[in-house]
MIROMAR-928810 format. One line per field, with one value per residue (C-alpha): residue number from 1; residue in three letters; y, x, z. Coordinates in pm, 1 decimal, always signed. Each point is the difference from the previous one (the first is absolute). Example, Ala and Ser with C-alpha at 12.3 -4.5 7.8 and 13.67 -1.06 7.14 Angstrom:
residues 2
nr = c(1	2)
rest = c(ALA	SER)
py = c(-450.0	+344.0)
px = c(+1230.0	+137.0)
pz = c(+780.0	-66.0)
end
This chain:
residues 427
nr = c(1	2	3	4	5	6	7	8	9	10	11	12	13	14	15	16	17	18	19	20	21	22	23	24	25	26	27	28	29	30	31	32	33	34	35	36	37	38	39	40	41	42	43	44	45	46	47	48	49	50	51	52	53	54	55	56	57	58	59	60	61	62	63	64	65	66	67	68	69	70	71	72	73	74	75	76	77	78	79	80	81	82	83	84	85	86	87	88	89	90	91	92	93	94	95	96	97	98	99	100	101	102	103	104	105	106	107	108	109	110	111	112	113	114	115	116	117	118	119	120	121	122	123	124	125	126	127	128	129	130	131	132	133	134	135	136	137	138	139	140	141	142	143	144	145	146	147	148	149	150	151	152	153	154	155	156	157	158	159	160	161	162	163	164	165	166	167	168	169	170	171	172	173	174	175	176	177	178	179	180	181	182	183	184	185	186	187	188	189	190	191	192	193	194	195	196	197	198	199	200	201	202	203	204	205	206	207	208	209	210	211	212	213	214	215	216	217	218	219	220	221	222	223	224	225	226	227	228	229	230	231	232	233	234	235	236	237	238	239	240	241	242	243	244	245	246	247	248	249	250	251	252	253	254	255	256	257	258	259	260	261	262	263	264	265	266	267	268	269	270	271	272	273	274	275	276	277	278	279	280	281	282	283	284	285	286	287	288	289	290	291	292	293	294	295	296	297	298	299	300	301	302	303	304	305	306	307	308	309	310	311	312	313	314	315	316	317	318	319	320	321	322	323	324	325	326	327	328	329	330	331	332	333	334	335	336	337	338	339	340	341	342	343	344	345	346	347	348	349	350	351	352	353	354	355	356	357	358	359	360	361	362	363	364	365	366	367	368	369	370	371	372	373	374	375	376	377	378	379	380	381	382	383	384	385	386	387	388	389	390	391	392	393	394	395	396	397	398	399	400	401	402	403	404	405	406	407	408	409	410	411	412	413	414	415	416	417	418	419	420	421	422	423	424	425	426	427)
rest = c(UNK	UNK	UNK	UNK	UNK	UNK	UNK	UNK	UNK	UNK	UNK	UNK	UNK	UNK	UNK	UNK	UNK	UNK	UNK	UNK	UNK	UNK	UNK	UNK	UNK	UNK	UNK	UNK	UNK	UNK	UNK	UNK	UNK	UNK	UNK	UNK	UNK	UNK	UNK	UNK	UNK	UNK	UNK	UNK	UNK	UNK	UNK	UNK	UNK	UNK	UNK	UNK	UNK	UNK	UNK	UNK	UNK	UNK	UNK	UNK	UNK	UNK	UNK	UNK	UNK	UNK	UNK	UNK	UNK	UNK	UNK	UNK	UNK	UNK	UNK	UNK	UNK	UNK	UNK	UNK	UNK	UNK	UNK	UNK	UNK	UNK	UNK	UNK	UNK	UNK	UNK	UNK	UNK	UNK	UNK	UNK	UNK	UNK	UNK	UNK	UNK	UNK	UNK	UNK	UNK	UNK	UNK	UNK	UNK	UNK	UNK	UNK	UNK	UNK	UNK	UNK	UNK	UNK	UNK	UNK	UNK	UNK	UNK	UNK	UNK	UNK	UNK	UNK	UNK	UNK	UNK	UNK	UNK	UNK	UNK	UNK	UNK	UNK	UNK	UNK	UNK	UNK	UNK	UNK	UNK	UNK	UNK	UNK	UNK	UNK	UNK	UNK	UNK	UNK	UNK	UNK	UNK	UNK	UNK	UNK	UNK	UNK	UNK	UNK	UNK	UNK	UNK	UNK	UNK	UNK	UNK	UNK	UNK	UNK	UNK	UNK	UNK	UNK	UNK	UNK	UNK	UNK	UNK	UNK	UNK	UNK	UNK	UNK	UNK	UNK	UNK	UNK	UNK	UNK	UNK	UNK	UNK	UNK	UNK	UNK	UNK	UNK	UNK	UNK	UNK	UNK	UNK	UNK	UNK	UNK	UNK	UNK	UNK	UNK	UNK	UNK	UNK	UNK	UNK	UNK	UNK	UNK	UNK	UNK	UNK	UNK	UNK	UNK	UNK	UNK	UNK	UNK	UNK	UNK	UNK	UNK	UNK	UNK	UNK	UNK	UNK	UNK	UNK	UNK	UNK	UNK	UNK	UNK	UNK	UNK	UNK	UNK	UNK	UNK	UNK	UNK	UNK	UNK	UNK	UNK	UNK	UNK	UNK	UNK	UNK	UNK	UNK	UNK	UNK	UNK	UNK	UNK	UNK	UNK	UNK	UNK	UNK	UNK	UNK	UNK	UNK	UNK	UNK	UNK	UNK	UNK	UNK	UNK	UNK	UNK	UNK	UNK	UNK	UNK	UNK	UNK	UNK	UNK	UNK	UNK	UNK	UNK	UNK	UNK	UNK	UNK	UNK	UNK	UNK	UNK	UNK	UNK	UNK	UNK	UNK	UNK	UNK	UNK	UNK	UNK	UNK	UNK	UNK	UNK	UNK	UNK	UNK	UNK	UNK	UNK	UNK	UNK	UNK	UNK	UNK	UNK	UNK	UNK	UNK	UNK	UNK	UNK	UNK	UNK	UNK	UNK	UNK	UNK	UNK	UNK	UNK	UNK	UNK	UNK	UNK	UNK	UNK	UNK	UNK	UNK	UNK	UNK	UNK	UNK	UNK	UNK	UNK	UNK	UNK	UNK	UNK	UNK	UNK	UNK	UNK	UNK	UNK	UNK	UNK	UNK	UNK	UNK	UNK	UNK	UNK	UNK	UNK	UNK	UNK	UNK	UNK	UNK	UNK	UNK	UNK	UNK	UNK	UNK	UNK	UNK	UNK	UNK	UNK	UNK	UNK	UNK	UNK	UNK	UNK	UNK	UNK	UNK	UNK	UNK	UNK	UNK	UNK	UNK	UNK	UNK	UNK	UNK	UNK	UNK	UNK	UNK	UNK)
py = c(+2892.4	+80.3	+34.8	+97.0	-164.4	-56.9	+276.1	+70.2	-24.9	-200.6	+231.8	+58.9	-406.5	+29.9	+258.1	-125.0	-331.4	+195.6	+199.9	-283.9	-187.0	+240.9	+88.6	-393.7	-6.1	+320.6	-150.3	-364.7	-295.8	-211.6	-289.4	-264.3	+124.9	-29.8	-327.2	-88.8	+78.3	-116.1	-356.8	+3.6	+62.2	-288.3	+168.9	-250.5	+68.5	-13.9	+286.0	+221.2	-46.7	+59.2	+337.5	+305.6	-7.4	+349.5	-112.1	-193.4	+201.5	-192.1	+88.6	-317.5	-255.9	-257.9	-124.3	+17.1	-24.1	-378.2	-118.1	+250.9	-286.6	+319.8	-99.6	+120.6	+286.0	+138.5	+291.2	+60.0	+272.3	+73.7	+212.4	+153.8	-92.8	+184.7	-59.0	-214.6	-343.9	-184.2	+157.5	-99.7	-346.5	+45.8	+136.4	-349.4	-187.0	+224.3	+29.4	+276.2	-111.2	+53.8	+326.0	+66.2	+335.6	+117.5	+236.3	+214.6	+347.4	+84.6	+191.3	-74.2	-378.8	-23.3	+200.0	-259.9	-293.7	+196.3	-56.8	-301.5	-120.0	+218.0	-211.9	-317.0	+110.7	+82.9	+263.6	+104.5	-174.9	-330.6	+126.8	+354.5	+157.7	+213.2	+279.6	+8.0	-65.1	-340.4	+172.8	+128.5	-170.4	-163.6	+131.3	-345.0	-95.7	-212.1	-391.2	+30.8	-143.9	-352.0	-30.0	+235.9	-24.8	+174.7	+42.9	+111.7	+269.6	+12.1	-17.0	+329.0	+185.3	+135.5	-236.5	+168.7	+4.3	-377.6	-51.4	+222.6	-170.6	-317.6	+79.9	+164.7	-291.1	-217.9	+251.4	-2.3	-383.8	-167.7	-289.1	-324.0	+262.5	-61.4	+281.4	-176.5	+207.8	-17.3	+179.2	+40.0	-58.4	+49.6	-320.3	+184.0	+376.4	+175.1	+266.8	+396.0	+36.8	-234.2	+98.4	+384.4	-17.3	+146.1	-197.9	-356.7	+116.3	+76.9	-314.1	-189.2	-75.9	+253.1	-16.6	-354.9	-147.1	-301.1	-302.7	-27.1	+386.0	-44.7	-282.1	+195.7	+272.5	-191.3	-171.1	+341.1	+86.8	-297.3	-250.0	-349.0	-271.6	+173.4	-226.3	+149.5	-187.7	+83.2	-45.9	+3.3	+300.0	+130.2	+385.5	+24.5	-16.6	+400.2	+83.2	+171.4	-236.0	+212.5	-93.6	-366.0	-286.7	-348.5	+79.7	+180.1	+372.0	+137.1	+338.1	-39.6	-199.0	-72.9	+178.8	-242.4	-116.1	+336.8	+98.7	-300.3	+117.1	+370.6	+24.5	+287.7	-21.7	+252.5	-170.5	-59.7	-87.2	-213.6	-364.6	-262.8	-19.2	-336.6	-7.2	+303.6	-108.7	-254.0	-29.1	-90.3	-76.3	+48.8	-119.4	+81.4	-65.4	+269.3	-215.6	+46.7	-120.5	+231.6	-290.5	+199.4	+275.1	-44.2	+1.8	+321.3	+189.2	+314.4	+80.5	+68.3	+345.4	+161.4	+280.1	-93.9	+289.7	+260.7	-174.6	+139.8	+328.8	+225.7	+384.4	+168.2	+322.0	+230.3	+91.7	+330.0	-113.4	-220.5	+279.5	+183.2	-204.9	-26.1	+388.3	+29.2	-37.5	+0.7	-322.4	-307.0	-305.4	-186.9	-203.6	-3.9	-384.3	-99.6	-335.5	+1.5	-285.1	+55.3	+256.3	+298.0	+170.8	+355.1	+118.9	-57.6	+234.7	+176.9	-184.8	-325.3	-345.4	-292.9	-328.6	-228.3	-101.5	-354.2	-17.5	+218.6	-237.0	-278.8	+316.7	+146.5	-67.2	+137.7	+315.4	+65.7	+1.1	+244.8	+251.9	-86.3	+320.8	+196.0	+169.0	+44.4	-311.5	+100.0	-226.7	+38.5	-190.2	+110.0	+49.4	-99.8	-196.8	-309.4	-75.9	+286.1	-21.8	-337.3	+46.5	+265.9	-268.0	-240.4	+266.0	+128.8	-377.4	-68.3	+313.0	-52.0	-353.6	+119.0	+228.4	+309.6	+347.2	+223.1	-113.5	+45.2	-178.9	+295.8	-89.3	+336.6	+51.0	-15.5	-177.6	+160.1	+25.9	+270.8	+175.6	+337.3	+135.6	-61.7	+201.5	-271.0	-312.2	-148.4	-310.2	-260.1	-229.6	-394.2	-273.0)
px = c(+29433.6	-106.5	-342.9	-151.1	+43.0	+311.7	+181.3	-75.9	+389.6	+316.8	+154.3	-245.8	-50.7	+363.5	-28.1	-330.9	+204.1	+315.9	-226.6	-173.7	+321.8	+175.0	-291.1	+12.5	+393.0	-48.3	-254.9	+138.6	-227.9	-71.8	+237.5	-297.3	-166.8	+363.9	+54.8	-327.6	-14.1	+359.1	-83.2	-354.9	+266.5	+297.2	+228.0	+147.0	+5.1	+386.9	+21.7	-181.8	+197.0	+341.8	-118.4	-140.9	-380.0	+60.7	+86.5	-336.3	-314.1	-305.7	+62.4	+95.4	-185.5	+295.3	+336.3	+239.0	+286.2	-94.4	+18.0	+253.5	+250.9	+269.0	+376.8	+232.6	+213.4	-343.1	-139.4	-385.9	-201.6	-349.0	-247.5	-201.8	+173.1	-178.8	+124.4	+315.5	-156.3	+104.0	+311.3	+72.0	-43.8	+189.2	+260.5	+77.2	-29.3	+266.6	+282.4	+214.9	+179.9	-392.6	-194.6	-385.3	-185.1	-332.2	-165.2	-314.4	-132.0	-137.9	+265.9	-112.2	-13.9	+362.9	+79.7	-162.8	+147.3	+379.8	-61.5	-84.3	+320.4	+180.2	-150.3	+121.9	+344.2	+9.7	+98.6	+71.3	+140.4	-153.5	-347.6	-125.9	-303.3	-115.8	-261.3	-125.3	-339.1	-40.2	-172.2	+307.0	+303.2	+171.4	+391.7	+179.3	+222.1	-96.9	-0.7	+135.0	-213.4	-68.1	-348.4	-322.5	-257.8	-302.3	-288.6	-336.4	+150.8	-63.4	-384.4	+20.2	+193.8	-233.9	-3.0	+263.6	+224.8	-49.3	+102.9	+288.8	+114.7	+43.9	+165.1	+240.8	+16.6	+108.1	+313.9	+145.7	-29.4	+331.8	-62.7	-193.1	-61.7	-385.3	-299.4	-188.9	-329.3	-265.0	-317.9	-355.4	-180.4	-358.1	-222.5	-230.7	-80.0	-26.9	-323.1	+72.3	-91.7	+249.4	+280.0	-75.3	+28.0	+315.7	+18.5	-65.2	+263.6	+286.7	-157.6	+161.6	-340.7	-151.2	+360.7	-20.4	+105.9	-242.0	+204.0	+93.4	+51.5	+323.7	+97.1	-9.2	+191.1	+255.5	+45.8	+56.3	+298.6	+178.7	-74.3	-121.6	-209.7	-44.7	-153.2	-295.3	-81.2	-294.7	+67.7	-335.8	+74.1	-301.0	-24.2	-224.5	+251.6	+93.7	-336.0	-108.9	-256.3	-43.8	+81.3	-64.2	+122.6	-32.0	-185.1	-264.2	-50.8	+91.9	-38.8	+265.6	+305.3	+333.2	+283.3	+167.0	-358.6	-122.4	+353.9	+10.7	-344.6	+59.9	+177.5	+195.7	-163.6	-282.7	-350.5	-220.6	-369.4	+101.4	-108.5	+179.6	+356.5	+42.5	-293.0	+163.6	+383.6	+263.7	+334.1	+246.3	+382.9	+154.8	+345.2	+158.0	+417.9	+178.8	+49.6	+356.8	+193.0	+352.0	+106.0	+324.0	-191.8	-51.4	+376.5	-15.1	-242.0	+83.7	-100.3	-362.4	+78.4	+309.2	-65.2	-227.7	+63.1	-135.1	-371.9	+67.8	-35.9	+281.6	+8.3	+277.9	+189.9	+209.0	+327.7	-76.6	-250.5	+237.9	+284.2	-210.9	-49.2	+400.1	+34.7	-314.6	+163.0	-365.7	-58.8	+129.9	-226.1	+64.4	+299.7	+190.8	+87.8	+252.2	-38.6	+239.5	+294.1	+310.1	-100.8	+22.2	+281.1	-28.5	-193.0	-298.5	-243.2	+74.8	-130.9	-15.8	-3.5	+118.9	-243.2	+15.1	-241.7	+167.6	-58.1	-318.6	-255.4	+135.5	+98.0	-383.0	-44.9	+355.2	-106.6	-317.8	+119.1	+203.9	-226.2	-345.5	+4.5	+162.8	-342.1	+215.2	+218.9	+150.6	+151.3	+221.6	+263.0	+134.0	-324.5	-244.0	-208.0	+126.2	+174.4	-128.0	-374.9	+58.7	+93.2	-291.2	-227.9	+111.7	+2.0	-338.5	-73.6	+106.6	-137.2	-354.3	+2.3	+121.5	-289.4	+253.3	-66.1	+217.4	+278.2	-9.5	+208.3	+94.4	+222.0	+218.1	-71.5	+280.0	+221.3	+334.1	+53.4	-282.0	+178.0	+86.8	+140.1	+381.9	-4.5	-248.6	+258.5	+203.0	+152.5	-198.8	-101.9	+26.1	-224.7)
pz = c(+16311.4	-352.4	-119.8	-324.0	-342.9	-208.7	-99.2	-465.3	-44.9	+91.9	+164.0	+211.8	+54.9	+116.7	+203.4	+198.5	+33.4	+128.5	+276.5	+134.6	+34.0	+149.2	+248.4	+100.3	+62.0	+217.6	+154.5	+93.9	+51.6	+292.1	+4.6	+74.9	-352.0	-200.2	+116.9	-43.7	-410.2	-22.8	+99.8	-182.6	-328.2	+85.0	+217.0	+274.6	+393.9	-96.6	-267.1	+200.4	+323.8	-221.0	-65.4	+174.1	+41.9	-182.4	-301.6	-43.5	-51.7	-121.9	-338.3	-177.4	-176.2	-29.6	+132.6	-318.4	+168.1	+62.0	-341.0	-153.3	+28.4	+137.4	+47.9	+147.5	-181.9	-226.9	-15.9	+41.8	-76.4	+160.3	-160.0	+270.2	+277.9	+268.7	+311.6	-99.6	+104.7	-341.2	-16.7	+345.8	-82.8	-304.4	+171.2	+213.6	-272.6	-269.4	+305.4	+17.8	-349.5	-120.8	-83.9	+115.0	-149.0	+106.9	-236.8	+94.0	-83.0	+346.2	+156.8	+383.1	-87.8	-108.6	+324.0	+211.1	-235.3	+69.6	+387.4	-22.5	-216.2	+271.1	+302.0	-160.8	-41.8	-382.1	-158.1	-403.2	-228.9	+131.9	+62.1	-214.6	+46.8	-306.8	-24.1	-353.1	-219.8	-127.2	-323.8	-104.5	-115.1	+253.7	+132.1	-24.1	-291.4	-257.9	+46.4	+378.6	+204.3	+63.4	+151.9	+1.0	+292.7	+30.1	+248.5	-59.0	-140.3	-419.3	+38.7	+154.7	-299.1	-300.3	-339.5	-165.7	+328.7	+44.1	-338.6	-26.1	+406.7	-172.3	-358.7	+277.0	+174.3	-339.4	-22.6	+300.0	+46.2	-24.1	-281.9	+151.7	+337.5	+141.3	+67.2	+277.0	+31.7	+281.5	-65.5	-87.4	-273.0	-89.3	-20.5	-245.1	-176.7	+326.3	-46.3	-19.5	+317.3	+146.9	-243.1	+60.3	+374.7	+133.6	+377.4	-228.7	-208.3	+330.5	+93.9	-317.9	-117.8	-237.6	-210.3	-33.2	-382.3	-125.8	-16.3	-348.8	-9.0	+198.7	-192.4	-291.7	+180.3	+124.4	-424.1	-89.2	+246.6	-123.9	+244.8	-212.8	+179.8	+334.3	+282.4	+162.9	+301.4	+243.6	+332.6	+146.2	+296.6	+195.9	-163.0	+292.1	+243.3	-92.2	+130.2	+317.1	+197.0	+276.5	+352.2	+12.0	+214.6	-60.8	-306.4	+208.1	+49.5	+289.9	+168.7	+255.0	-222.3	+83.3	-129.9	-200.8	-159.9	-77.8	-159.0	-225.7	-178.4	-14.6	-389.5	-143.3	-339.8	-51.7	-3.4	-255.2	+11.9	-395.6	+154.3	+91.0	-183.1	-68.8	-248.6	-185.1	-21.0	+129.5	+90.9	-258.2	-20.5	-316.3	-95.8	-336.8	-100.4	-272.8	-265.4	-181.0	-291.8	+139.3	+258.5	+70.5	+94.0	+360.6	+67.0	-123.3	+205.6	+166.6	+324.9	+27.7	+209.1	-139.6	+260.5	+290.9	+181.6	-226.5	+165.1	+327.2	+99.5	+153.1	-6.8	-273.4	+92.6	-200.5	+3.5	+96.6	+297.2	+126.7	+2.9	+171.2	+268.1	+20.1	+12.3	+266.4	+370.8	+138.1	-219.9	+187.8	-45.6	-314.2	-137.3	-314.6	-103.6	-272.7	-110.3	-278.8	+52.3	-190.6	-236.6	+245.1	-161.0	-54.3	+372.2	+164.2	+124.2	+308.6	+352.8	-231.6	+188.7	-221.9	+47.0	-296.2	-211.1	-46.6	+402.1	+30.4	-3.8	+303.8	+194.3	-32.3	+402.7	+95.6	-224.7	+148.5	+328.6	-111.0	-181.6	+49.2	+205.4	-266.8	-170.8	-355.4	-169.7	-300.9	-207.1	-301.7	-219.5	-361.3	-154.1	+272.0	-235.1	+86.6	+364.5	+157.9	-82.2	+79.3	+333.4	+111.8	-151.4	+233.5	+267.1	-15.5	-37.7	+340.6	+142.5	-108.3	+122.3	+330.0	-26.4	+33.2	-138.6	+192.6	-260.8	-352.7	-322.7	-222.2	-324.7	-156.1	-316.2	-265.3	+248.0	+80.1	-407.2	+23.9	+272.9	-31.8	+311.0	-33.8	+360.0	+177.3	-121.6	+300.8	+173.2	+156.5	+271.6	-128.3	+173.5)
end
């Protein structure tokens, strides 16, 4: 966990943010803890059961999802979405008609989040998960999305990051769509020494905006006669007690006691949290004179799939492997429909992209063995990538790596081996 004080510049803010998240989703946390800090913050017996205990972690300090007023067909967005638990929720809410995006810029928790989504039977479109920094401008389309959340997440971004999130935020609201914030905000000036200490900082503390601060952030992005509500939650719940039971220490605790007190947050020796800060939910609509403009919106993600990884080969590397008889173990997949005229690439099997995605289980079975999937269509920018997205998708949440997605680049327009073009198998 981190010690030290807080890193001189931004970047470096971010970064000592990114590591200690990422060390926490590699890491887990003891289910008795999550649920613990979950219910301190509003979450419902309900919620949590609807959802893996993965997807919570501890880290929240709020239950947007509760008052987002979400219907069915929106799409949400959730800035730091760890683990996927708000999402998740989102998700149910949206339906399959709906859209739910996760955004966070720790690699490892948008891994976890992935498997999650994957254990409840979602996959992309419905339910994205997007590595990226929430200091930098944001990869959704202008006035597309209908509702914001957020979870303890802006107090942890430096000044000019929290201000530049939420001008962001203003822009890619759809016209009347709502930001519903959760987080923590500083009862007082907090001293040097607090503000200065990294662990109070990863704890959401040190990071903290004064009160009227944030209001005068959030007047800047756009966002007129925001409510800021507090909702009295026990910052002391994120704390380690030590192993207690019943309130009373114990040198021999249970389990279940002693893993409901042990927290994930790094310590601090700053006093008791409550004094310095408090819980707040903030709620804030785009306000917009254009009331034809919502009708209008394009899709938040015009390509979801260039947010999930997949491995790109060349023309020449995958010739190779055609013209190598000691090379055996991959797979060459054209998922172009109609528009194969001209050839495909030699040892091509046809699976459409139009069918790709409900055939993902009849696939697997098929090649999950296979160690190379290549996938191609006319350009490979579109179906093709497309389909190793959802490919790898499935493989890492089946916890697989002895296959791997692999998109050609160039697509069979970039092919240049007029003696490696043949018939084909159709599925």
């Amino acid at each position: 966990m981190p010690a030290g004080t807080v890193p001189l510049t931004d970047e470096g803010i971010v970064n000592a943010v990114c590591d200690a998240y990422t060390d926490i989703a590699g890491k887990g946390v003891q289910t008795a803890y999550a649920e613990a800090v979950a219910e301190a913050f509003g979450y419902t017996a309900e919620q949590l059961s609807s959802v893996p205990a993965e997807s919570y972690m501890g880290l929240s300090c709020g239950n947007p999802v509760a008052v987002a007023s979400i219907k069915e067909g929106e799409t949400v967005l959730d800035l730091g979405s760890g683990a996927g638990v708000d999402v998740l929720l989102a998700a149910q809410k949206v339906g399959p008609k709906g859209q739910a995006i996760g955004m966070d810029m720790s690699t490892d928790m948008i891994d976890r989040a992935r498997k999650n989504a994957f254990k409840q039977g979602y996959r992309p479109p419905q339910v994205v998960f997007i590595q990226t920094k929430l200091t930098q401008p944001l990869p959704l389309e202008t006035a597309s999305v209908d509702c914001i959340l957020s979870n303890c997440v802006i107090n942890l971004l430096p000044d000019a990051g929290k201000a530049a999130l939420l001008k962001e935020c203003y822009r890619i609201l759809k016209p009347g769509g709502r930001l519903v914030v959760d987080d923590i905000i500083a009862k007082k000036l907090l001293p040097d020494a607090i503000r200065s200490d990294l662990s109070a900082y990863i704890g959401c503390i040190s990071g903290a905006l004064q009160l009227e601060q944030y209001k005068t952030l959030m007047k800047l992005a756009g966002f007129i006669d925001a409510l800021f509500v507090e909702t009295s939650g026990d910052l002391e719940a994120y704390k380690s007690a030590g192993p207690t039971c019943g309130g009373v220490s114990s040198s021999n605790p249970s389990p279940k006691c002693c893993a409901a007190t042990t927290s994930v947050l790094p310590q601090t020796t700053i006093g008791n949290l409550n004094q310095l800060a408090a819980s707040y939910q903030i709620y804030a609509r785009k306000v917009s004179s254009d009331n034809g403009a919502a009708e209008k919106s394009p899709p938040a993600l015009a390509r979801w799939w260039d947010a999930y990884p997949k491995d790109h080969l060349t023309s020449s590397e995958v010739a190779s492997l055609l013209r190598d008889p000691d090379r055996s173990n991959y797979a060459i997949i054209d998922v172009r429909e109609n528009d194969r005229v001209g050839g495909h690439i030699l040892r091509s099997i046809q699976w459409r992209a139009d069918t790709f995605a409900g055939s993902l289980d009849k696939f697997y079975d098929e090649y999950g063995k296979t160690k190379q999937v290549i996938f191609y269509c006319g350009s490979s920018r579109g179906r093709g990538s497309r389909c190793a997205a959802w490919y790898q998708y499935h493989l890492n949440g089946k916890g697989n790596t002895e296959s791997k997605a692999c998109v050609l680049e160039g697509g069979y327009h970039g092919w240049r081996y007029p003696d490696l073009v043949d018939g084909a198998s159709s599925l």
